[in-house]
C-alpha positions in Angstrom: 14.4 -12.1 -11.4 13.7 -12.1 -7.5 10.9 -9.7 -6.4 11.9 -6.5 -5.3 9.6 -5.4 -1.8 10.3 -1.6 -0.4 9.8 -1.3 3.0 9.8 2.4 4.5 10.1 2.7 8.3 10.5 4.6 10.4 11.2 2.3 13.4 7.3 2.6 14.8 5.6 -0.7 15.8 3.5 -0.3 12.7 6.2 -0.2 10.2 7.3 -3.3 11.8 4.2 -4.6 11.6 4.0 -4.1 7.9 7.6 -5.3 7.4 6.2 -8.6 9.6 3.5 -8.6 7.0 5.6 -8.3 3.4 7.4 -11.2 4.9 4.7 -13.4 5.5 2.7 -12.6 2.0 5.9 -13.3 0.1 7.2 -16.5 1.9 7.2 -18.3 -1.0 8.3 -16.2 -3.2 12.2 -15.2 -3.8 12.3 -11.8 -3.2 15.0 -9.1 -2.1 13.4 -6.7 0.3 15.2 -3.2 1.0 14.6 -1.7 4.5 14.7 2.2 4.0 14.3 5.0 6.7 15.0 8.7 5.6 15.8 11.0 8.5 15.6 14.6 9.0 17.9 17.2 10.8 16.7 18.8 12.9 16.1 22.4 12.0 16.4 22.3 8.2 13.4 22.5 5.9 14.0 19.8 2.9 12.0 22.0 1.0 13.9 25.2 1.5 17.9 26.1 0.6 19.4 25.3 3.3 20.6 22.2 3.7 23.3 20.6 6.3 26.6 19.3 5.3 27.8 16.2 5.5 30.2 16.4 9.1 27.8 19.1 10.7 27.1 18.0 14.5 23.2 17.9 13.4 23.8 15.9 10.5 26.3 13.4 12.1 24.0 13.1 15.0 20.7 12.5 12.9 22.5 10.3 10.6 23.4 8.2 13.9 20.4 8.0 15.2 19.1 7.2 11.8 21.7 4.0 11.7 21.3 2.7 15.0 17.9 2.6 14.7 18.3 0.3 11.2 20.8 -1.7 13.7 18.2 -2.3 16.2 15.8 -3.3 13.6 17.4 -6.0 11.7 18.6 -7.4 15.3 14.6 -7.8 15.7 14.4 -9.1 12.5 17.3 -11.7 12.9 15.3 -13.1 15.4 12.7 -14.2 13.1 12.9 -17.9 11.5 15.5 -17.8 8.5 13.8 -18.1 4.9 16.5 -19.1 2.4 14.6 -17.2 -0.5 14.6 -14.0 1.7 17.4 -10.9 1.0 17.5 -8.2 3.1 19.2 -4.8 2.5 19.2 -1.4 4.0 19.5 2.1 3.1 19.5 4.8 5.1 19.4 8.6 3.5 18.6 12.1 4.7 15.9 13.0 2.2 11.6 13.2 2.4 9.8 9.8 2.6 8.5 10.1 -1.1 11.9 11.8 -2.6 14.2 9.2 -0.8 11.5 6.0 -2.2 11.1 7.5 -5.8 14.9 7.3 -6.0 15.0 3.7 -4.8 12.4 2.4 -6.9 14.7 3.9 -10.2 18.1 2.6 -8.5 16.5 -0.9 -7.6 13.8 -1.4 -10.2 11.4 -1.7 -7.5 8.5 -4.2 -8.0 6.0 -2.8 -4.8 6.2 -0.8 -1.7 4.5 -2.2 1.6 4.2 0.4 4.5 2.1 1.1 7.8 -0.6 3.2 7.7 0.6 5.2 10.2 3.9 6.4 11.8 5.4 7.8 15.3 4.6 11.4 14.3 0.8 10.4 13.5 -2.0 11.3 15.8 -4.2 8.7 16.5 -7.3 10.5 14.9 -5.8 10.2 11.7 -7.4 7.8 9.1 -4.2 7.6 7.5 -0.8 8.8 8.6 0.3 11.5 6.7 3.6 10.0 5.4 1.0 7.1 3.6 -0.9 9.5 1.8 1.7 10.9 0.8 3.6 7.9 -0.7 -0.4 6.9 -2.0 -1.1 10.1 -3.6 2.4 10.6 -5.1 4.5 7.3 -5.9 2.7 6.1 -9.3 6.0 4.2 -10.2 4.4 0.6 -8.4 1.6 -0.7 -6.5 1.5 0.6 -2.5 0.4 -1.8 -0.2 -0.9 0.1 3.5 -0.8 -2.3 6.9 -2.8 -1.3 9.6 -0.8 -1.1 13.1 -3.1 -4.0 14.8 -4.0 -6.5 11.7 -2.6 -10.0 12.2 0.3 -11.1 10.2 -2.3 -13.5 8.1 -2.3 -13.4 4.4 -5.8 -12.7 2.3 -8.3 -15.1 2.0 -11.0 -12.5 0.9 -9.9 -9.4 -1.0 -12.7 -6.8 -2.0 -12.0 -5.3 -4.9 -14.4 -1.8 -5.2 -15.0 -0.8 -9.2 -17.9 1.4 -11.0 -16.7 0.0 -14.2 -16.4 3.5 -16.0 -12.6 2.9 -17.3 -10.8 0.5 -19.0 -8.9 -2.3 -17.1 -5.0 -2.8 -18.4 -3.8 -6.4 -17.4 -0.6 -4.7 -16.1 -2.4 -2.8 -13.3 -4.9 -6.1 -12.1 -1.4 -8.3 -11.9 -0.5 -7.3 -8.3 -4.1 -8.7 -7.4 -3.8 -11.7 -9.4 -0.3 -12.8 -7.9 -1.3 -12.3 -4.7 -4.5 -13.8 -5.0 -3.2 -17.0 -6.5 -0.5 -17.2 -4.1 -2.9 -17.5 -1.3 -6.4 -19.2 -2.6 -7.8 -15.4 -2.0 -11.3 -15.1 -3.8 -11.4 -11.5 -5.5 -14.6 -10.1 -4.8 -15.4 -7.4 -7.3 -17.8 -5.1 -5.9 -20.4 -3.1 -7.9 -21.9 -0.3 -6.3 -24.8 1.7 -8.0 -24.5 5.3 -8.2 -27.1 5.9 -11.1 -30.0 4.0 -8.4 -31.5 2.7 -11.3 -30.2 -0.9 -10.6 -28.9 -1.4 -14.6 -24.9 -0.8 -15.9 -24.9 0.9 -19.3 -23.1 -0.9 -22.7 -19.8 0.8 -21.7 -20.4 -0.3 -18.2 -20.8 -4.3 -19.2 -18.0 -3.6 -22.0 -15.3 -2.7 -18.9 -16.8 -5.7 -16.3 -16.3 -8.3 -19.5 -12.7 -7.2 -20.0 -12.0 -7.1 -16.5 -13.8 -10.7 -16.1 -11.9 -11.8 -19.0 -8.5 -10.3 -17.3 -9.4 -12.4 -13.8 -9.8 -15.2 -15.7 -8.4 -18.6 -13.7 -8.8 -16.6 -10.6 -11.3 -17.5 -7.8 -13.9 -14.7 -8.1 -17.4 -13.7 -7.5 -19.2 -10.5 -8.8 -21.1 -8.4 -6.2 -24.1 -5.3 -6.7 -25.0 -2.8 -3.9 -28.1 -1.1 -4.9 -26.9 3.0 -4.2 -25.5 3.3 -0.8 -22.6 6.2 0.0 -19.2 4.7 -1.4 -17.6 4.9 2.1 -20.5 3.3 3.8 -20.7 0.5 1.5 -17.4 -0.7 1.5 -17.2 -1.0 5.2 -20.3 -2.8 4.8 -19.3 -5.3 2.7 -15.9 -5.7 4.1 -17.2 -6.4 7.5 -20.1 -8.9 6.1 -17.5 -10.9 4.1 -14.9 -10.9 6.8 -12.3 -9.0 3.5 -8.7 -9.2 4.7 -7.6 -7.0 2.2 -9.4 -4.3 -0.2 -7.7 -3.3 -3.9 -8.6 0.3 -4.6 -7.3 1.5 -8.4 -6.1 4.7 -7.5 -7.4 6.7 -10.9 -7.4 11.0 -10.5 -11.6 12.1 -10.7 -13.1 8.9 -11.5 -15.5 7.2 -8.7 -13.1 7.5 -5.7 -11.4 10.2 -7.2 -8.2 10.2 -5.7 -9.0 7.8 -2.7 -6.3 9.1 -0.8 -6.7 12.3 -1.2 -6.8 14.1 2.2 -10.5 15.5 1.7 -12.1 11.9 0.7 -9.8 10.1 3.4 -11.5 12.3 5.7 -15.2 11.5 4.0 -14.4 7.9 4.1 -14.3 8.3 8.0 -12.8 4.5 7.9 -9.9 3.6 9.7 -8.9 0.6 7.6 -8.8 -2.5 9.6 -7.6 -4.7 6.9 -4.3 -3.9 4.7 -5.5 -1.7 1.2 -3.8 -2.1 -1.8 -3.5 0.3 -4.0 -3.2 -0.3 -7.9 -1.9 2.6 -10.5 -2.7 3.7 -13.3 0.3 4.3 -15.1 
């Protein structure tokens, strides 16, 4: 079966940007990509009762604006060179970002989700836009992948992949990685970083790093130790001294990152990602 890629947007140069992106990573690869923007009316609160009927003004006009804006985009897109193993479909729904993209990924068995970072309503001190952490923090269903508004439309070569070793590894959740990573020569570099400062791993420690070598197995990868540095600070680091064109975070509730995307450690991390972040479930 063809790959299925989500694509929110919301029209903003860096949801075209990501879309730009998803295109190039997959270009080999057969894959059906749906293009999804949910709107708002004006006025109405999803969250409360009142919602607008279908042939209100506000509805009709949001709704509009909503499709002409998907019309707009996939003339852009048609301007880009044809690949034959390439679908493109659209959907367009009055519903929140995370609502409108749970129900997609049930209705079209959706393989991953690849988004902007941030969006036309984000300020530009955000870290992240709001509508990403959002999908990061809540959509568990598939792998999200997060494109930074300025990063070149380049595929990985070097992808840094942060662990502490404390959990189990499932093959299923490392498989994103793998693909892409064979798709594109990427190495995988799996980067220790030592909390404990006392430069050793303990037995359950070197149990998880076996399974997870044994896992990555017929992949290019190298094994990396920072001696204890703060988390944040030592992943920039490393990015920036391997030249990483992508990091892999497994995004695992109160273990190591905690939630990485949670609004509080976002704001710790004080990194605006340069390079896209993948982001692995647990499910």
């Amino acid at each position: 079966m063809d790959k299925r890629v989500l694509l929110p947007t919301d029209y903003s140069k860096n949801a075209l940007n990501a879309i730009r992106y998803a295109f190039e990573l997959y270009k080999d690869v057969r894959c059906d990509f749906y293009l999804l923007n949910a709107f708002h009316v004006s006025g109405y609160n999803l969250d409360s009762m009142r919602v607008p009927e279908i042939g209100e003004p506000l509805y009709e006009a949001a709704k509009k604006e909503a499709e002409d804006g998907m019309d707009r985009l996939m003339e852009i897109l048609d301007l880009h060179p044809d690949n034959d193993k390439h679908a493109l479909y659209t959907i367009v729904t009055f519903n929140s970002l995370t609502e409108a993209i749970r129900n997609v990924i049930e209705k079209k068995d959706i393989d991953i989700i690849i988004m902007g970072t941030k969006g036309v309503t984000d300020a530009k001190a955000r870290v992240f836009g709001t509508n990403t952490v959002s999908v990061m923090e809540r959509i568990k269903e598939c792998p999200v992948i997060a494109v930074p508004s300025d990063f070149s439309v380049e595929p990985p070569k070097e992808i840094a992949f942060p662990t502490d070793y404390r959990t189990h590894f499932k093959k299923r959740e490392i498989e994103y990685l793998i693909e892409i990573a064979k798709l594109h020569g990427a190495k995988i570099n799996v980067l220790h970083i030592d909390r404990d400062k006392d430069g050793k791993l303990s037995r359950v420690e070197e149990e998880n790093k076996k399974l997870l070598m044994d896992i990555l197995e017929g992949t290019d990868y190298e094994t990396h130790f920072l001696s204890s540095v703060k988390v944040s600070k030592g992943i920039h680091l490393f990015v920036e001294s391997k030249h990483c064109d992508m990091i892999v975070f497994m995004n695992r509730k109160h273990l190591f990152f905690g939630s990485i995307l949670s609004n509080p450690l976002v704001k710790e991390m004080g990194y605006d990602p340069e390079v896209p972040i993948l982001e692995l479930n647990d499910n």
